[in-house]
Each structure stands twice: as structure tokens, then as C-alpha cells.
C-alpha positions as CSV (number, residue, x, y, z in Angstrom):
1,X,10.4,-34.5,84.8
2,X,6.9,-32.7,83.7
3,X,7.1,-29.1,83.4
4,X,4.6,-27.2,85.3
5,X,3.3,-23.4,85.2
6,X,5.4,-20.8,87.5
7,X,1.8,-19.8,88.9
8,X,1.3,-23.5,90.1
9,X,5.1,-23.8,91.0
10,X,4.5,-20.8,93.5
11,X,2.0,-22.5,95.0
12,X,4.7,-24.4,97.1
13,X,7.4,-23.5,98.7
14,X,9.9,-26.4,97.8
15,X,12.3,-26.5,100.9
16,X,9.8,-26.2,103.1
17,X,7.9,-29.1,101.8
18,X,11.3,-30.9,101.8
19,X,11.9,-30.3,104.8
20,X,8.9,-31.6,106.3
21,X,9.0,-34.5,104.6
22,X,12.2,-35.4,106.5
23,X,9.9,-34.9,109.9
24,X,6.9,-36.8,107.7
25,X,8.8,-39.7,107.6
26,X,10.9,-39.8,110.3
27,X,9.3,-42.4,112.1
28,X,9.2,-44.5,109.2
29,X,10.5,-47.9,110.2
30,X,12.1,-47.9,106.8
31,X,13.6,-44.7,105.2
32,X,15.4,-46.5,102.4
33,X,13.9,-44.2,99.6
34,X,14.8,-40.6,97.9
35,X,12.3,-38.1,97.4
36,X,13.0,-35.9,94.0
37,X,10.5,-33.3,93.8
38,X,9.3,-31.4,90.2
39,X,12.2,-28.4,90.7
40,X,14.9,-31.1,91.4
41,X,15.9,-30.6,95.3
42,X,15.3,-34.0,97.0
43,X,15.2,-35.6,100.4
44,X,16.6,-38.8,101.1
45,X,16.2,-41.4,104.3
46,X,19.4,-43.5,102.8
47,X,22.3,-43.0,101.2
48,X,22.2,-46.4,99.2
49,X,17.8,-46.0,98.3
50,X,16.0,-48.8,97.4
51,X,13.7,-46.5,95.2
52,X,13.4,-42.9,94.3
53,X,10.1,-41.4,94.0
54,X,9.4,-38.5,91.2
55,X,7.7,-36.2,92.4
56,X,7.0,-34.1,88.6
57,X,3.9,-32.0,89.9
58,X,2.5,-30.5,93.0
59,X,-0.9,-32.0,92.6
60,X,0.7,-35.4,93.5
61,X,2.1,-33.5,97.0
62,X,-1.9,-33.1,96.9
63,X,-2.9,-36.7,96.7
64,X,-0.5,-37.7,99.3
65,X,-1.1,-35.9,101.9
66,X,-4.8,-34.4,101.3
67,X,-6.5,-37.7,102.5
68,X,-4.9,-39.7,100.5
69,X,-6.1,-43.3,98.9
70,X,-5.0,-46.0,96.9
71,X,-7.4,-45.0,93.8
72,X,-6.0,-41.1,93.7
73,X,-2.6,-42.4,94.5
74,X,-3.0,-44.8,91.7
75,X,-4.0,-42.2,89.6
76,X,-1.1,-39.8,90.2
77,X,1.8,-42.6,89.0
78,X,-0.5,-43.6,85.9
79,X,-0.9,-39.8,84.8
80,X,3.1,-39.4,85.2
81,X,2.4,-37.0,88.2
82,X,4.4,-39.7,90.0
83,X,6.8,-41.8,88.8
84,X,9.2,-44.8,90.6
85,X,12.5,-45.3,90.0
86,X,13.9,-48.6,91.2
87,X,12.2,-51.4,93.6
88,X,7.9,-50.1,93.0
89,X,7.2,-52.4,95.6
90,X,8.9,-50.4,98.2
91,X,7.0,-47.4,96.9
92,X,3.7,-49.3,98.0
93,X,5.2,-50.2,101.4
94,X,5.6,-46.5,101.7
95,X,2.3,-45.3,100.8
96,X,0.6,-48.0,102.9
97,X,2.7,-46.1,105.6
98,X,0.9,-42.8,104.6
99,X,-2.5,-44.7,103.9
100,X,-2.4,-45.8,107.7
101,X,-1.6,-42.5,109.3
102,X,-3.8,-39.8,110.2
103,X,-2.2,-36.7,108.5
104,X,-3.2,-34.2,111.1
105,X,-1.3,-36.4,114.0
106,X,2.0,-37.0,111.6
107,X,4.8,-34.7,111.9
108,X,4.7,-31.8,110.2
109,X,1.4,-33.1,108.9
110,X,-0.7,-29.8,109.4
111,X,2.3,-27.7,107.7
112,X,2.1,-29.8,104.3
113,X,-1.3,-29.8,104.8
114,X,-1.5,-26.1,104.6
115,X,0.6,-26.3,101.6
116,X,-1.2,-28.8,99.9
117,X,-4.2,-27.1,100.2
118,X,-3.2,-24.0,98.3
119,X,-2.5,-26.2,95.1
120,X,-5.3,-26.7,92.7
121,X,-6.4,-29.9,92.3
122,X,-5.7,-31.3,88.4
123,X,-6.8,-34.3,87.0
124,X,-6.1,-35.3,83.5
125,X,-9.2,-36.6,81.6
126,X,-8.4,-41.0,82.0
127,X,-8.8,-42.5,78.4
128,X,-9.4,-46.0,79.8
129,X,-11.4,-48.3,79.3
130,X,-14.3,-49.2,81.7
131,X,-17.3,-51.7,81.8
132,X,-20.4,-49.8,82.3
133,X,-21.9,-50.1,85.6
134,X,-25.2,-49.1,84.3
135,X,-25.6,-50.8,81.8
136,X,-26.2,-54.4,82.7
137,X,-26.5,-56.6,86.2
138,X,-23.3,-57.2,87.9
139,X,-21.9,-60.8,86.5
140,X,-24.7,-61.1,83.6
141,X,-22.9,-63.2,80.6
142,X,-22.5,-60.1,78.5
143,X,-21.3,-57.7,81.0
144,X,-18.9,-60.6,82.3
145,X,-17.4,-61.0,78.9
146,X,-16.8,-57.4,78.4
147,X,-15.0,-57.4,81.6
148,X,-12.5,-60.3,80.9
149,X,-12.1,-58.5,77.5
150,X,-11.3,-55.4,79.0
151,X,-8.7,-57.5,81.1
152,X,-7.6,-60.3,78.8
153,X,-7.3,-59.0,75.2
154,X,-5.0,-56.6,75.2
155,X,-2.3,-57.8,72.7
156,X,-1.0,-61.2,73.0
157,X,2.5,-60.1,72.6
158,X,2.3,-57.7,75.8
159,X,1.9,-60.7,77.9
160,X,4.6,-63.1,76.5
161,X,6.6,-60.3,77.0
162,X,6.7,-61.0,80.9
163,X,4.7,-64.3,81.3
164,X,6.7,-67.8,80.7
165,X,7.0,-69.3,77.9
166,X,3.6,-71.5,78.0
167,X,1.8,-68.1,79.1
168,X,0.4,-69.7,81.9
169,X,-0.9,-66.4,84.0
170,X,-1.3,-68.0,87.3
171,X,0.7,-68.5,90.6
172,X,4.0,-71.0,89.8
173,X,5.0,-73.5,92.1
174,X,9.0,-72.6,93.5
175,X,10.6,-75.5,94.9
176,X,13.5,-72.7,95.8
177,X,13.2,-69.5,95.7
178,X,16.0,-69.4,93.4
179,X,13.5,-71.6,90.6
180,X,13.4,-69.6,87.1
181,X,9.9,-68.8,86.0
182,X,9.5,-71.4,83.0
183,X,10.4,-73.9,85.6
184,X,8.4,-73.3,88.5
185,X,5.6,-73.0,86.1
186,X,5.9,-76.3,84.6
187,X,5.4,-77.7,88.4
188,X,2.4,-75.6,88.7
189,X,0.8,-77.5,85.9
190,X,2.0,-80.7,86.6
191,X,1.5,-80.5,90.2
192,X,-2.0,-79.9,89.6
193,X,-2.0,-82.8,87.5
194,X,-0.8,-84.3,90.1
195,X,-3.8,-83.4,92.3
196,X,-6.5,-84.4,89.8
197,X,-4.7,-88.0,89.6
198,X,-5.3,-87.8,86.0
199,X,-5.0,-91.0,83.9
200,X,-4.8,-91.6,79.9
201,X,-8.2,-91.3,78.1
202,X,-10.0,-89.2,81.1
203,X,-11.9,-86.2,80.1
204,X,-10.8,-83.1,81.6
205,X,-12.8,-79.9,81.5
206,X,-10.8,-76.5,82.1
207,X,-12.4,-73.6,83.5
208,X,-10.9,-70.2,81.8
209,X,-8.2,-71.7,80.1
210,X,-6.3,-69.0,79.3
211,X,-3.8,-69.6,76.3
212,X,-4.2,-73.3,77.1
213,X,-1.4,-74.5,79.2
214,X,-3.1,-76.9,81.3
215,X,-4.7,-78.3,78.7
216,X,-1.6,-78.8,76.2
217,X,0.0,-79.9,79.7
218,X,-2.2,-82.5,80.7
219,X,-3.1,-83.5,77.0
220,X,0.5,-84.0,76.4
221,X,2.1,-85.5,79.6
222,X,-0.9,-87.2,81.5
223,X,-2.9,-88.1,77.6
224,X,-6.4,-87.2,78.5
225,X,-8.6,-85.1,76.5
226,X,-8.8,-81.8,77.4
227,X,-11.6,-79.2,76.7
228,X,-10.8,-75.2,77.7
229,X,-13.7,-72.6,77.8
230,X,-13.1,-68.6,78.4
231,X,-14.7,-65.5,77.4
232,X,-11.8,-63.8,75.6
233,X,-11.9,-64.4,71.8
234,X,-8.0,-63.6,71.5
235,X,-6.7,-66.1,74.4
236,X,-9.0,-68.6,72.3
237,X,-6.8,-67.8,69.6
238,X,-3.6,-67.8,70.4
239,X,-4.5,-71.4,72.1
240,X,-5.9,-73.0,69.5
241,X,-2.4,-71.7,67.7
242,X,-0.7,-73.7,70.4
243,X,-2.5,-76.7,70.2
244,X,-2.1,-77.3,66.6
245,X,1.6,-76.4,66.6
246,X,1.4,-78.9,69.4
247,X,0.2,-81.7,66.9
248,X,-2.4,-82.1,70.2
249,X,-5.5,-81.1,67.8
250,X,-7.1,-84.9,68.9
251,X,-6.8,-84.4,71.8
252,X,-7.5,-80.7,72.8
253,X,-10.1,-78.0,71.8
254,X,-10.7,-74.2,73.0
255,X,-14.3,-72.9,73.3
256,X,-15.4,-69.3,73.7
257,X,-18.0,-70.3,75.7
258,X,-19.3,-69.0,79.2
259,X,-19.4,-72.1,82.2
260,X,-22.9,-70.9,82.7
261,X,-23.4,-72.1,79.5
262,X,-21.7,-75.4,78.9
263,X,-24.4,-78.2,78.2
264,X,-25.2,-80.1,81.4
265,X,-25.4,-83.4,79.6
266,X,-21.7,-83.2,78.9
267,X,-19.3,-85.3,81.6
268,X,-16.0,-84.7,82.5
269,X,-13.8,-87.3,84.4
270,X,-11.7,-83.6,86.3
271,X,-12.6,-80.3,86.1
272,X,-9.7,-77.9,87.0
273,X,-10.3,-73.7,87.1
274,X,-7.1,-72.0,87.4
275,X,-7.4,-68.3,88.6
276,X,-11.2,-67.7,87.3
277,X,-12.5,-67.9,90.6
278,X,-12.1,-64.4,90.7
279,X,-14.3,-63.5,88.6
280,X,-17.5,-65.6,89.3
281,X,-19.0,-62.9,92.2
282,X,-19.7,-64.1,95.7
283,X,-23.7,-64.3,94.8
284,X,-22.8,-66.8,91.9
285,X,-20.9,-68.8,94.1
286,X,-23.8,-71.6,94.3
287,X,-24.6,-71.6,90.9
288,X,-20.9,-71.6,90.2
289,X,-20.4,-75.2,92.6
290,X,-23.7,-76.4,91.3
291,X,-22.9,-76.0,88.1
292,X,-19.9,-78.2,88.5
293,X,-21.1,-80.5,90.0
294,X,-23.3,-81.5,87.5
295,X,-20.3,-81.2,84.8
296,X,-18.6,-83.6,87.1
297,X,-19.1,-87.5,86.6
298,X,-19.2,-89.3,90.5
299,X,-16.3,-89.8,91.8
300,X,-14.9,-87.3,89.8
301,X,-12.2,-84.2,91.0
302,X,-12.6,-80.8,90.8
303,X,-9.3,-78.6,91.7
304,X,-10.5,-75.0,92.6
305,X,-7.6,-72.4,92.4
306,X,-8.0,-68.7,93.3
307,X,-7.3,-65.6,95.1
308,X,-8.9,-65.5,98.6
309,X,-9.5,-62.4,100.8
310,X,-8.1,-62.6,104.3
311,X,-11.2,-62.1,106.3
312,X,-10.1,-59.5,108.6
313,X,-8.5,-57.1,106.4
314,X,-10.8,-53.6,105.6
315,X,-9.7,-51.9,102.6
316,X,-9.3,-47.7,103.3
317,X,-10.9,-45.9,100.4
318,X,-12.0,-47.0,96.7
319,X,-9.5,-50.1,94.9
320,X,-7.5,-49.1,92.0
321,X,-7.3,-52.6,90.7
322,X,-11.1,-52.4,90.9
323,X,-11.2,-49.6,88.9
324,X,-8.7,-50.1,86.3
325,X,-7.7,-53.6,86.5
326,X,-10.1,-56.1,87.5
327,X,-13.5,-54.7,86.5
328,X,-16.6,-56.1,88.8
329,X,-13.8,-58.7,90.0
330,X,-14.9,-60.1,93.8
331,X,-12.2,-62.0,96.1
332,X,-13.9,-63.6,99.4
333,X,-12.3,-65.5,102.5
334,X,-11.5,-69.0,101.5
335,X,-14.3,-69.9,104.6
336,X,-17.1,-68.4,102.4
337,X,-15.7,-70.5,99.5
338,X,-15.7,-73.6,101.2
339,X,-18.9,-73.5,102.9
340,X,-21.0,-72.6,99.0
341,X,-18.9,-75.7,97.5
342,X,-20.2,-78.2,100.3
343,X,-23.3,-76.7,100.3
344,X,-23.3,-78.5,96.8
345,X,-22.6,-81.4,98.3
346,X,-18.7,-81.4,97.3
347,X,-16.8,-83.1,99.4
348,X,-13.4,-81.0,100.6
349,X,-10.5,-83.2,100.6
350,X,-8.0,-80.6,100.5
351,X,-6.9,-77.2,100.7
352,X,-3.5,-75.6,100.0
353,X,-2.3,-72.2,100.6
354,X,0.6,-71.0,97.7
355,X,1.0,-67.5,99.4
356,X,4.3,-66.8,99.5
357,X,4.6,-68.5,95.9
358,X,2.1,-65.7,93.9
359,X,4.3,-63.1,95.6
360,X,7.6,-64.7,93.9
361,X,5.3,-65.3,90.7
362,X,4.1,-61.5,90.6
363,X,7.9,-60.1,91.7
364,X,9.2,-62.1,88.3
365,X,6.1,-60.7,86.3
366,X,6.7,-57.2,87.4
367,X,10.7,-58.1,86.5
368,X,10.1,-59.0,83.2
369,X,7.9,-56.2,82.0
370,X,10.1,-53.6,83.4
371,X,12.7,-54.9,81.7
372,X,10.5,-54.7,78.1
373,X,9.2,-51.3,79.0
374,X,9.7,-49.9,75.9
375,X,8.4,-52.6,73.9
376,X,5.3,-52.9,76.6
377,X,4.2,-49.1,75.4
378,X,4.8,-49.4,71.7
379,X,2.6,-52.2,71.5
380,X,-0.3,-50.7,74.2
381,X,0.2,-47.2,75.9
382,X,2.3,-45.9,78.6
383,X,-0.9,-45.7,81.0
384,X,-1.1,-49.6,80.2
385,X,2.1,-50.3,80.8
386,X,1.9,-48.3,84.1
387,X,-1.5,-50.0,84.8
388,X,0.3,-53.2,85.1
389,X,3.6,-52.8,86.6
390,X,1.7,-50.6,89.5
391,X,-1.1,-53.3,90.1
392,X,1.4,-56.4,89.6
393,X,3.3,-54.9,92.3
394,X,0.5,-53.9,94.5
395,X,-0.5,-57.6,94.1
396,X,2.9,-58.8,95.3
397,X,2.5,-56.5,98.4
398,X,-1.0,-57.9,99.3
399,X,0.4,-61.1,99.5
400,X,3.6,-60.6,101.4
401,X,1.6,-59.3,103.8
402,X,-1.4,-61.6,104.3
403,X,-4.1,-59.4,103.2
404,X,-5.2,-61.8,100.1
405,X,-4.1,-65.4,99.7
406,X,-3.8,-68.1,96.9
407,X,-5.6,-72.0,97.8
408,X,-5.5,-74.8,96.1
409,X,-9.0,-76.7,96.7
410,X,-9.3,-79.9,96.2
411,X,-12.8,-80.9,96.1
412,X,-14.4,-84.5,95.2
413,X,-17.7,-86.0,94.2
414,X,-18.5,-89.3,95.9
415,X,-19.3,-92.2,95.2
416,X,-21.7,-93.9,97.3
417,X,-19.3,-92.1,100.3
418,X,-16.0,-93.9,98.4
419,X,-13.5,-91.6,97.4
420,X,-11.0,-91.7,94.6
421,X,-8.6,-89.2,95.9
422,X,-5.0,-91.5,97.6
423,X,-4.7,-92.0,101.3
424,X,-1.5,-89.9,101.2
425,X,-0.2,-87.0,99.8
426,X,3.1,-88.8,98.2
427,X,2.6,-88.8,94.6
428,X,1.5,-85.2,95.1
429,X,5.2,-84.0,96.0
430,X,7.5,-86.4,94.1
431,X,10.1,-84.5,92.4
432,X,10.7,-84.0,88.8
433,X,11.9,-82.2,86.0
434,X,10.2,-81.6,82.1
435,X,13.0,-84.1,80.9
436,X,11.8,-86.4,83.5
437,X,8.2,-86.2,82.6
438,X,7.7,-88.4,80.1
439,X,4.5,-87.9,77.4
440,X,1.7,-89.9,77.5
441,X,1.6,-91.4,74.0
């Protein structure tokens, strides 16, 4: 653990503060966690915990229980004032617990608040990265692009050390729970193949392509040819490497290009955008849709995936994803997406909720870079590393427990009021493996 001064240490008088986080948390519906504080004496709610939190310096004890919030809470674990030992998610689940309380009617709470009090407040200068909000209007092209690039490029190895092998950073598809990552990611892609009922020689435009596994999906099982656009020079890259490894370099190309920017005049058979919806800003929504919509030949399908916003849930306090993670990112309730895409005349044909899938996705993600831990820090910066695991499992959380949601929209332009979409939903969920999936040649 951290070392800290004997001034500060005297500041707080360790078994009482352990003691009253035994009354703290004693109506806890779930105790199944160890407290270690910074002097080693600990508290514990189970003798088998699911996690142990580290307590390494009093100004953490500050955070928690000096009204508390998600950004100073943050904060505390990415400075090493707190660390998590075992299951992080159950940590979360525990500080929502403290997030929801009022400190003054918890037990015990106006005793560690007196304690807490006495211990000056210490924050470590962040060397992060951030977008400046001054500097241009929210969701302009350049600030946009330095906000995916504040997300996106960080090295290419880091995410290949927890994504699958395609690098496909979306929600999978499980057909058990028990589905391996690479697997339930190859239904993901084909599944939304699936969905866009693509045929050989259609043109298919993909919104934010990432490292370009749609595209080297579709290109190479379904033969249409595929074009990818996103802001981030290195995902460009490292797709491009893909493609011509591939041997799909006739079929598929990457773009660094903005959508807002693609030339109207071109058409595209389907149009798919995989997890960028987050990104476009609820006042861009219509120029988003629009701007589709003219992509889109008639009769053409556009599959909209994204994060939604449960429309009753109020966030307590300032977002540490919002501040470290996602810069200028926007989630709204999938009603507020639905209503700008028909104002743009799409037709909605069909919209899927993958919940309880993006929490299994996120629970392997957070998995696999724990395991590479070591190798996630040599190759960014422990602050990264604990950037990721915290919000990957804060993600996980919010979708356990409703308060964001993952759709599948399926949206169609018409033709003369005739759809192209199939009466039923069959093809859709006929089973399949890679080996069973043959290529389009």
C-alpha cells in the first residue's frame, strides 16, 4: 500500500473508522467485501469476499463519505488512493450503495463524517488527456476528431490485448452464456449481416468502422463491397493491414473521413453504424438520419446500433466516463432516437434490445485486460490501464441494471411504400458456426 505522512495518519483514528464502517454498512443487502485500510487493520462483511477494497490513504475515507460522487470516487482508484482487489464490479455495486445514501442518516454516518472532515483534502495533479471545451463548438468536425482520438488511438496492441481476435469493440451476440468471446462475436457480425439481408455485389457503407470487422466480414462471407469511414488515423491503419492480409483489397477500403463529409452523390445498397451512435450528439441527430438517408439508395437498409439511455434514470453528480473516457459523448432514450430517424422519413421495421449481451461482452473485456495488466501499463500507463478496467466495469453495471441499454434498429427506405425487409424474422435467427458460413466467392 501507499505510504502516507504520520501528520496525515493522525488525522484518523483507524479503529474507530473501522468500526464504523461495520455500522456503515450494516444494512448493506450484500456485505460480501473486505475493507483493508492504509495501516493494515481491516473490516470484513464475509469470510469468503468477493472483493477487497484498499483503502492506501485517508483522503479516499474523504471521497467516500464527504458527499461522495462517481467523478471523485473515480478519481481516488485511478490515483492509487483506492485500489480493488478481486470482482471491480462488486466494488461499483458498493459505491452505488454509498452514492444513494444520505451520509448524515447512515449509521455512524455523522462520526466518519467528523473524521473525514479533519483530513486534508489531496489531489494529485491528473496528466490526462482532455478535449478542450473552449476551444471549439461541441461535435464540430475537428473537436469530434480529437475526441475519438483521445478515445480510439491509444496503441493498437492495448486493445487486442482484451478485444477478440477481429477487434471488433462492440456488444457480441451469446447464444449461451457460456459462448467464448471470438465466437459470440462472429454472430454479432454475421447476425447483422443477417439483418441488412446483404447479397453479393451490394454496396455497403460502414459507419465508424473501427479496425474493420464488419467490412472484412461482410466482404468476405456475404461478397459485397464494403467501404468503412472513422475519424481515428490508427484504427484506419491497422484495417487497411487487415484487409490486405485478407487478400479483400477489391473488395474493401478504409477512409479517414467524417460522415458529415462523405459525398452525397455516392449510393450505398446498406449502411450499418456499429457503436458510433454515441458519438453523433442528440442536436445532430437530424442531420445525422438525414444524412443517411441520402447515402442510402430506395429501398435500401440502414442498421443503427448504439447505447441508449434509459429515460428515467438521473445521474447523481459529474460522469467519470465523461470526463476521462468518452469526451463530449451523448447517450439518449431509444424514443428520442426513433422519433429524429422517422422524422427523416425512415421507416422503423425493427428494434432489438442486446442488454444483457453488452454486460457479458464488457465482463469478458474487463477479464481479459486484467489478466494482461502488466503488459496493459507497459505499453500505456497505469492511470490508463485503471481508466479502462474501472469504466469497462462501471459499463457492465449500468447495464445489469437497466440504467443504459444496447438496440439494434433496423430502419428502411421505401420504395414507393414496398419494403424489402422479409415477412419473418427466420433467416435472422438460423443457427451457424464460422465453419458453417461459407465465403462468398
Amino acid at each position: 500500500m501507499g505510504l502516507i505522512s504520520d501528520s496525515m495518519a493522525r488525522h484518523v483514528p483507524v479503529r474507530a473508522t473501522r468500526e464504523s464502517l461495520a455500522q456503515v454498512f450494516a444494512d448493506y443487502p450484500k456485505p460480501d467485501f473486505r475493507v483493508c485500510l492504509w495501516d493494515g487493520t481491516s473490516w470484513s462483511g464475509s469470510e469468503t469476499p468477493r472483493f477487497t477494497l484498499l483503502v492506501k490513504h485517508p483522503n479516499a475515507l474523504r471521497q467516500m463519505f464527504d458527499s461522495p460522487n462517481e467523478l471523485t470516487l473515480g478519481e481516488c482508484y485511478i490515483h492509487d488512493e483506492l485500489d480493488v482487489e478481486g470482482d471491480i464490479e462488486g466494488a461499483i455495486e458498493m459505491a452505488d450503495y454509498l452514492l444513494a445514501q444520505d451520509r448524515h442518516s447512515l449509521p455512524a454516518g455523522l462520526w466518519l463524517a467528523n473524521i473525514v472532515g479533519r483530513i486534508p483534502l489531496r489531489r494529485a495533479e491528473s496528466n490526462r488527456q482532455k478535449v478542450d471545451a473552449n476551444s471549439d463548438t461541441v461535435h464540430s468536425r475537428e473537436r469530434d476528431r480529437r475526441a475519438i482520438s483521445h478515445h480510439y488511438d491509444l496503441p493498437p496492441e492495448f486493445f487486442a490485448l482484451w478485444l477478440d481476435r477481429r477487434r471488433v469493440y462492440s456488444c457480441a451476440y451469446f447464444q449461451t452464456k457460456e459462448s467464448d468471446l471470438d465466437t459470440a462475436q462472429f454472430h454479432k457480425l454475421d447476425y447483422l449481416c443477417r439483418k441488412l439481408c446483404l447479397r453479393p455485389g451490394e454496396r455497403l457503407l460502414d459507419i465508424g468502422c473501427g479496425w474493420g470487422g464488419m467490412l472484412t466480414h461482410a466482404a468476405s462471407h456475404y461478397g459485397v463491397e464494403a467501404l468503412g469511414i472513422t475519424l481515428s488515423v490508427r484504427q484506419a491503419e491497422v484495417a487497411r493491414q487487415c484487409i490486405r492480409e485478407l487478400g479483400l483489397n477489391d473488395r474493401c477500403r478504409v477512409e479517414v473521413c467524417d460522415y458529415r463529409d462523405l459525398e452525397q452523390e455516392q449510393q450505398f445498397d446498406k449502411i450499418s453504424s456499429i457503436g458510433m451512435f454515441e458519438h453523433v450528439g442528440e442536436a445532430h441527430l437530424p442531420e445525422y438520419f438525414s444524412r443517411v438517408w441520402r447515402l442510402l439508395r430506395t429501398g435500401g437498409i440502414f442498421v443503427n446500433t448504439g447505447i441508449a439511455t434509459s429515460a428515467t434514470y438521473q445521474r447523481r453528480g459529474p460522469s467519470f466516463i465523461d470526463r476521462y473516457v468518452f469526451p463530449d459523448g451523448e447517450l439518449v432514450p431509444i424514443s428520442t432516437a426513433l422519433r429524429a430517424a422517422e422524422m427523416c422519413n425512415f421507416e422503423v421495421r425493427d428494434v432489438e434490445s442486446l442488454r444483457e449481451h453488452y454486460a457479458l461482452t464488457l465482463r469478458h473485456w474487463v477479464r481479459r485486460l486484467e489478466v494482461h495488466a502488466g503488459e496493459a501499463e507497459r505499453l500505456t500507463s497505469q492511470m490508463t490501464y485503471r481508466i479502462w478496467r474501472l469504466y469497462m466495469a462501471a459499463s457492465a453495471h449500468a447495464f445489469s441494471t437497466g440504467r443504459v441499454n444496447l438496440y439494434h434498429t433496423l430502419l428502411i427506405k421505401p420504395l414507393r411504400g414496398a419494403s424489402s425487409t422479409p415477412l419473418t424474422r427466420a433467416d435472422w435467427y438460423r443457427s451457424g458456426s464460422a465453419e458453417d458460413i461459407k465465403p462468398a466467392l
